[in-house]
DSSP file (Angstrom, degrees, kcal/mol; ACC not computed):
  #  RESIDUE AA STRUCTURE BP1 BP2  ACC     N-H-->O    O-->H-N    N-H-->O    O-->H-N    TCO  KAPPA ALPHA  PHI   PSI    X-CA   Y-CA   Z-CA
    1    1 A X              0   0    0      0, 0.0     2,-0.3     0, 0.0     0, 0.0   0.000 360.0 360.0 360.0 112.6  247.5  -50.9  -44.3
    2    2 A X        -     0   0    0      2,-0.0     2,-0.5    59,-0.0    59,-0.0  -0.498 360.0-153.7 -68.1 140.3  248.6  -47.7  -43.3
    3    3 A X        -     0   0    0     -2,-0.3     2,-0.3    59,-0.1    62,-0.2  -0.962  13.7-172.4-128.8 108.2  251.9  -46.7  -41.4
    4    4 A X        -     0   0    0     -2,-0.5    41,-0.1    60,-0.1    19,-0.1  -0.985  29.7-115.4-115.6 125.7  252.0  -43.8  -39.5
    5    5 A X        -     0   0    0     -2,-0.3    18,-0.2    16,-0.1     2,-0.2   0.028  39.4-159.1 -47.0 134.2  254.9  -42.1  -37.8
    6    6 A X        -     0   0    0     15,-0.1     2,-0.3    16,-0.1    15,-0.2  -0.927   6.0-153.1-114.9 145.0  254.3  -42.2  -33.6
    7    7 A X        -     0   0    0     13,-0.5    13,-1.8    -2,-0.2     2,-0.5  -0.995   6.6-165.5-122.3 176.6  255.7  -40.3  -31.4
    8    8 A X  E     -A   19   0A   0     -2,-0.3     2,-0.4    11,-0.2    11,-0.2  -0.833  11.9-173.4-131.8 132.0  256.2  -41.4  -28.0
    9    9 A X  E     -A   18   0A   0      9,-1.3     9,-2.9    -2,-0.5     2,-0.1  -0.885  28.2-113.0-138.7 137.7  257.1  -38.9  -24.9
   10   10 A X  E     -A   17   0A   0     -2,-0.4     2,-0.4     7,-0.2     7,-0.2  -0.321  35.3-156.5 -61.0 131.3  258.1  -38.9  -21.3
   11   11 A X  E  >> +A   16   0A   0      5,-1.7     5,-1.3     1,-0.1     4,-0.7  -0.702  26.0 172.5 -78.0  54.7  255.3  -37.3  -19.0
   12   12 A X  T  45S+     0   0    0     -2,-0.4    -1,-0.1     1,-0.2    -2,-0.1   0.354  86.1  49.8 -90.0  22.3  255.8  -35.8  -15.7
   13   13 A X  T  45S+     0   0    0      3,-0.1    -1,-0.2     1,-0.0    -2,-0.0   0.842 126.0  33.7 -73.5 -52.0  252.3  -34.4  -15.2
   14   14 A X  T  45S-     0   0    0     -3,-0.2    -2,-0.2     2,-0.1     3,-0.1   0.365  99.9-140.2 -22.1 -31.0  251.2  -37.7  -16.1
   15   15 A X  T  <5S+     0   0    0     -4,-0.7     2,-0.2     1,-0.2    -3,-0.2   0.724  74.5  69.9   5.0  60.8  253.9  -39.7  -14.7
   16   16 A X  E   <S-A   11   0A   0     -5,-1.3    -5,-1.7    -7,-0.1     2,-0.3  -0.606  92.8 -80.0-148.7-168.1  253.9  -41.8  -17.5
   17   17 A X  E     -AB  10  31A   0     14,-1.2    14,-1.0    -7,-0.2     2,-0.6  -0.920  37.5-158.6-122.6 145.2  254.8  -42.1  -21.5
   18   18 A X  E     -AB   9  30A   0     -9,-2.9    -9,-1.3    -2,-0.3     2,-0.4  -0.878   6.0-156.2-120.0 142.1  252.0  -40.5  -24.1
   19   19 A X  E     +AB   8  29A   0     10,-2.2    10,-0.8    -2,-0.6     2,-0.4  -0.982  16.6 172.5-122.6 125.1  251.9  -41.8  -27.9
   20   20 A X  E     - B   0  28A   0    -13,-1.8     2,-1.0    -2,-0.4   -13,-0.5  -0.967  30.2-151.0-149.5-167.7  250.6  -39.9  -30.1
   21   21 A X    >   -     0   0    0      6,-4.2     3,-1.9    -2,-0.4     2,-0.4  -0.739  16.1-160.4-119.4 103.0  250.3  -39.9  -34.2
   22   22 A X  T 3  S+     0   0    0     -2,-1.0     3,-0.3     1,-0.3    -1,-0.1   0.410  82.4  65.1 -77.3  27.3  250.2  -36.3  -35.1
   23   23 A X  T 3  S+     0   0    0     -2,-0.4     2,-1.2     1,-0.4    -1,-0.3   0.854  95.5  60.4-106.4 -29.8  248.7  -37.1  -38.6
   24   24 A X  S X  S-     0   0    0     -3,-1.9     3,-2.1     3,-0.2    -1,-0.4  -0.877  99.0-123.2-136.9  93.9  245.6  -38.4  -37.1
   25   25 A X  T 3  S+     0   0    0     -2,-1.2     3,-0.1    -3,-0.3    -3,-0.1  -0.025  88.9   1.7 -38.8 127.4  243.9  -35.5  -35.1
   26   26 A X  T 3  S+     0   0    0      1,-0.2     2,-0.7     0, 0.0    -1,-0.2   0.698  87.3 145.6  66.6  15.3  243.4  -36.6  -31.2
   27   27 A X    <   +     0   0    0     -3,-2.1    -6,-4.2    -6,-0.3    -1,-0.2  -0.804  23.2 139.4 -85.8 104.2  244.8  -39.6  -31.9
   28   28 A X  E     -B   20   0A   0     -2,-0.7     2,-0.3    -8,-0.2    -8,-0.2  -0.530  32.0-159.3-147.0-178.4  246.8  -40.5  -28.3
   29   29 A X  E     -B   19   0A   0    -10,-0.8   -10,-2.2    -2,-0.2     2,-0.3  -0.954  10.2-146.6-168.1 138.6  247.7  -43.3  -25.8
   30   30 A X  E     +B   18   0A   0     -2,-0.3     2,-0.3   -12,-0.2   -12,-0.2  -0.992  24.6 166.1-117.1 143.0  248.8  -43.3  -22.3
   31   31 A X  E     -B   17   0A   0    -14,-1.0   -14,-1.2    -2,-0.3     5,-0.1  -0.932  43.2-130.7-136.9 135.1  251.3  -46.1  -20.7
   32   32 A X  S    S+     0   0    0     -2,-0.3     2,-0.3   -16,-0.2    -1,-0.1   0.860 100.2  23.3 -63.7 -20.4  253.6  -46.7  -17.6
   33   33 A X  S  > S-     0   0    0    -16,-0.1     4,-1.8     1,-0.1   -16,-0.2  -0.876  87.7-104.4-137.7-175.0  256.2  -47.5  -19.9
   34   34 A X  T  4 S+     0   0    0     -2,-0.3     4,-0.4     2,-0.2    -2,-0.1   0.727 119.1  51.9 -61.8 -24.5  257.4  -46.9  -23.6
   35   35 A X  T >> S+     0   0    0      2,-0.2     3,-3.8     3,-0.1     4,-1.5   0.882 112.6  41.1 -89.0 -74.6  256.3  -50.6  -24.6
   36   36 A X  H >> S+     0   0    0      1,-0.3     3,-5.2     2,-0.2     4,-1.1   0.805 114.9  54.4 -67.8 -66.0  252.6  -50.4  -23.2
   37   37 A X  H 3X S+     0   0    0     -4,-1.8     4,-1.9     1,-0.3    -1,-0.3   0.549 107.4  47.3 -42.0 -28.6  252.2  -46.7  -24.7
   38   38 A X  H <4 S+     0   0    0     -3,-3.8    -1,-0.3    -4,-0.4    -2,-0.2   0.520 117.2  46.9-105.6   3.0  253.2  -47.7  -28.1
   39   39 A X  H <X S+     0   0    0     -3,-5.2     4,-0.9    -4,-1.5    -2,-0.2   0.557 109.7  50.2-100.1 -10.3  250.6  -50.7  -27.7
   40   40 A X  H  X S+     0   0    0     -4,-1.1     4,-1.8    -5,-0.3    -2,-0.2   0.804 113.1  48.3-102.6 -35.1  247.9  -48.7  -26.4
   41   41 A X  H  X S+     0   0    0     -4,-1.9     4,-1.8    -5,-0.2    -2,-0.2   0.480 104.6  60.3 -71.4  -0.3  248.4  -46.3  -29.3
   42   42 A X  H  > S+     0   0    0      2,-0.2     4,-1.3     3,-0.1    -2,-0.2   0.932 111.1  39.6 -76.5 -27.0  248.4  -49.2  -31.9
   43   43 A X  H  X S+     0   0    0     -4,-0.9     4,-3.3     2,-0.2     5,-0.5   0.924 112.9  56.9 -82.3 -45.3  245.2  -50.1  -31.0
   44   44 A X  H  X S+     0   0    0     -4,-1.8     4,-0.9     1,-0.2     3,-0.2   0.838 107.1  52.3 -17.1 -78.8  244.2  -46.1  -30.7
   45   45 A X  H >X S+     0   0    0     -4,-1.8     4,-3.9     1,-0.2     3,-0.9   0.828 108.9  51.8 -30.6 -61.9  245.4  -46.0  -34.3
   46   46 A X  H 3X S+     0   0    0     -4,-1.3     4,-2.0     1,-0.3    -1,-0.2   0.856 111.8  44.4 -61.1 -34.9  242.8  -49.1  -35.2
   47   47 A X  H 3X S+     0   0    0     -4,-3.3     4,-0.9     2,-0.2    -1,-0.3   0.651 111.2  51.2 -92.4 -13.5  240.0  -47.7  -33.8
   48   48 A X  H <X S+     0   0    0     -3,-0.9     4,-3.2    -4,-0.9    -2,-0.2   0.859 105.3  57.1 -87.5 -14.3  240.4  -44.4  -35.1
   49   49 A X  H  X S+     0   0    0     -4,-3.9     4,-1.8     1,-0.3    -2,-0.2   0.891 106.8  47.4 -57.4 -40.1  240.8  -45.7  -38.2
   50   50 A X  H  X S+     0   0    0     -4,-2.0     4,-1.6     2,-0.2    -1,-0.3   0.836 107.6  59.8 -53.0 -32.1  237.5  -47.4  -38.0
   51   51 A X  H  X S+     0   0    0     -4,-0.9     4,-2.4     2,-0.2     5,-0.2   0.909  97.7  54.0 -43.8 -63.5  236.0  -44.2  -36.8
   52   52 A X  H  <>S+     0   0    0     -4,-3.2     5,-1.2     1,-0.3     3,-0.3   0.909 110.2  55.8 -77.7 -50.7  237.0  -42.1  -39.9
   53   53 A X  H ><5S+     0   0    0     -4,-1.8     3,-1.0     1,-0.2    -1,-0.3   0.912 109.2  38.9 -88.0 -16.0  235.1  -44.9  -41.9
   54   54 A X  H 3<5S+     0   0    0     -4,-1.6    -2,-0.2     1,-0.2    -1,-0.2   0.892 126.9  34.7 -32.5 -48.2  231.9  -44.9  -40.4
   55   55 A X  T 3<5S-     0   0    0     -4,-2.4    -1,-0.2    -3,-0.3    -2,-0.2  -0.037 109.4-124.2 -96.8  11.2  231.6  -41.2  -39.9
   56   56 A X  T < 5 +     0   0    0     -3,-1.0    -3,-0.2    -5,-0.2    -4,-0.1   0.646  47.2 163.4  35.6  39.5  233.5  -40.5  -43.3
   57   57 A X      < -     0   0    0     -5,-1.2     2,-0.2     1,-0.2    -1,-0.1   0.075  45.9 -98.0 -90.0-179.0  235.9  -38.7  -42.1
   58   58 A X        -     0   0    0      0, 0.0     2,-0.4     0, 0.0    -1,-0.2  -0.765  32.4-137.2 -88.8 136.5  239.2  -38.3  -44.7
   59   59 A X        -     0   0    0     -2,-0.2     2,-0.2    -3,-0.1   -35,-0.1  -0.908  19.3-131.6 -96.7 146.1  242.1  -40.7  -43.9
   60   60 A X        -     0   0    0     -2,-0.4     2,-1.5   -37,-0.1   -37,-0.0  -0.564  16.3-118.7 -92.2 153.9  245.1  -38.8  -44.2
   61   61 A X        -     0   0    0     -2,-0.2    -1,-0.0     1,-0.1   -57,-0.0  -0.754  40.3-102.0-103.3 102.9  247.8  -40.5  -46.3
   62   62 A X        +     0   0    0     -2,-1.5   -58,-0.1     1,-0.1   -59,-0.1   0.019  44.8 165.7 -17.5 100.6  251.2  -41.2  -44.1
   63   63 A X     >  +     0   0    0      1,-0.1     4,-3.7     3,-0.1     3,-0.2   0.304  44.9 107.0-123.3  33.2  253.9  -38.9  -44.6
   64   64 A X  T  4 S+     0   0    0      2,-0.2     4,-0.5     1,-0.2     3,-0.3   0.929  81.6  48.4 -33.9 -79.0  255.8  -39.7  -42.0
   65   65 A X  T  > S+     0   0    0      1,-0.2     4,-1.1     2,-0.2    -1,-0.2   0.581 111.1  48.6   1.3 -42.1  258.3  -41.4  -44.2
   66   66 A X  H  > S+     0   0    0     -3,-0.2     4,-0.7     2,-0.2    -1,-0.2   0.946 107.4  51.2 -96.8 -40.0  258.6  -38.7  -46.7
   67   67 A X  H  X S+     0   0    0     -4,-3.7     4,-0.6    -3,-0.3    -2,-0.2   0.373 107.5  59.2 -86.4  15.5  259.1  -36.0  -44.3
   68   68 A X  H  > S+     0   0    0     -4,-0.5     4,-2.9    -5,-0.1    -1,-0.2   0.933 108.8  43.6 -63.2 -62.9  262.0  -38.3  -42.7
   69   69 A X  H  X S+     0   0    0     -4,-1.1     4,-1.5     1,-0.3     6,-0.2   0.580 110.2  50.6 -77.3 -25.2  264.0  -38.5  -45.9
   70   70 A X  H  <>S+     0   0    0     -4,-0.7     5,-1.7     2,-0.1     6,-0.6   0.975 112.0  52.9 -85.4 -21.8  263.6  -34.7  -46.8
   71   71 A X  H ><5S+     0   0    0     -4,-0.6     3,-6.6     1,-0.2    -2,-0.2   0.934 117.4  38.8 -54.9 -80.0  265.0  -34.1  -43.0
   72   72 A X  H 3<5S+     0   0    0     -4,-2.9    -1,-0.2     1,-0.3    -3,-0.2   0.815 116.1  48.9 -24.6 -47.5  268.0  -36.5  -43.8
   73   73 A X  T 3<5S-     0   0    0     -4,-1.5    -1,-0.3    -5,-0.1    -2,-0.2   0.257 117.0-117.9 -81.5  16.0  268.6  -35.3  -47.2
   74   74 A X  T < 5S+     0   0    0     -3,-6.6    -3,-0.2     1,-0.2    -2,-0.1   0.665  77.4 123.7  62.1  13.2  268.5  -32.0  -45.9
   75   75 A X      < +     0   0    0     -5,-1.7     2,-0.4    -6,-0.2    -1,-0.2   0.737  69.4  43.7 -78.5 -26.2  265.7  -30.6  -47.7
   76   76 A X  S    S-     0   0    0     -6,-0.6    12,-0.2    -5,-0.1     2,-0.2  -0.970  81.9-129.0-140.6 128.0  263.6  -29.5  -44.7
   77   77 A X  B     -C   87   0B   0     10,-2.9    10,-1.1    -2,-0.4     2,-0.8  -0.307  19.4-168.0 -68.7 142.8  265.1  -27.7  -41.7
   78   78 A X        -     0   0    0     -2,-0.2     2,-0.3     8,-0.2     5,-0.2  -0.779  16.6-144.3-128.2 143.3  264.7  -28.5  -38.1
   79   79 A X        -     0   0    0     -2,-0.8     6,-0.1     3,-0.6     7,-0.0  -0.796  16.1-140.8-102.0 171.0  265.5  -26.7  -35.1
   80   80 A X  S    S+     0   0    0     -2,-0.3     3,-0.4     1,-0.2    -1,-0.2   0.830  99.7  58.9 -94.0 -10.6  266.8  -29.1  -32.3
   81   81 A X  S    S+     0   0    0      1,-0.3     2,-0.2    -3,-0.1    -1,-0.2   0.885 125.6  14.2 -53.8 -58.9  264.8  -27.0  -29.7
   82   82 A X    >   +     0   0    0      1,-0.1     3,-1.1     3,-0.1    -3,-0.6  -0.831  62.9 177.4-149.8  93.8  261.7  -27.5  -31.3
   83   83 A X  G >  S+     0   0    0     -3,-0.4     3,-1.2    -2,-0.2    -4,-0.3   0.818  82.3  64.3 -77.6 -35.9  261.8  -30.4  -33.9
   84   84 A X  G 3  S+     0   0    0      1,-0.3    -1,-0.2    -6,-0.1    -6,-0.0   0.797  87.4  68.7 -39.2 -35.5  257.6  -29.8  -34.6
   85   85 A X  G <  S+     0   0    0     -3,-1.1    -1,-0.3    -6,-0.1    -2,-0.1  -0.088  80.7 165.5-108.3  34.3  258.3  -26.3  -35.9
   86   86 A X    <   -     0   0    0     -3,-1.2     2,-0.5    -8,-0.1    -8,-0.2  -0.278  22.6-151.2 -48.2 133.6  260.2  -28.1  -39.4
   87   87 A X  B      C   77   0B   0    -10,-1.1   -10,-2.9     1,-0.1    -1,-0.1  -0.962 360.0 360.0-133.7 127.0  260.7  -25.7  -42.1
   88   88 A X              0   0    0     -2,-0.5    -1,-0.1   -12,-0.2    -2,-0.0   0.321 360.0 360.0 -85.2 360.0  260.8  -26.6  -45.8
């Protein structure tokens, strides 16, 4: 089973919360709250994962996890502005 970092982010064009799992391209969710978003992207998640094996697409291997630990451990800089734009 794979475990991939979500995140999930307030919307006011939307008015709503959006999940998404940046590891697994176009993989997103919409919800009226933080709870239904992060349920509407679990199933998101399952179904793209079926996707990519029918169509054969590459699964990417979670590194959510790993790029946690070099943030903590200080390995990999982050600016607080714009936490996306981490630099190893």
């Amino acid at each position: 089973m794979y475990k991939y970092a979500i995140e999930i982010f307030y919307s006011e064009e939307d008015d709503g919360y959006i999940a998404v799992v940046p590891e697994l391209a176009g993989c997103s969710a919409f919800g009226g709250s933080e709870e239904d978003a992060l349920e509407e992207i679990m199933t998101g998640i399952e179904l793209w994962l079926q996707a990519a094996g029918i169509e054969g697409w590459e699964i990417p291997q979670p590194v959510g996890k790993e790029l946690l630990r070099a943030i903590v451990g200080g390995k990999v800089a982050v600016h607080p502005a714009r936490p996306q734009a981490a630099v190893v």
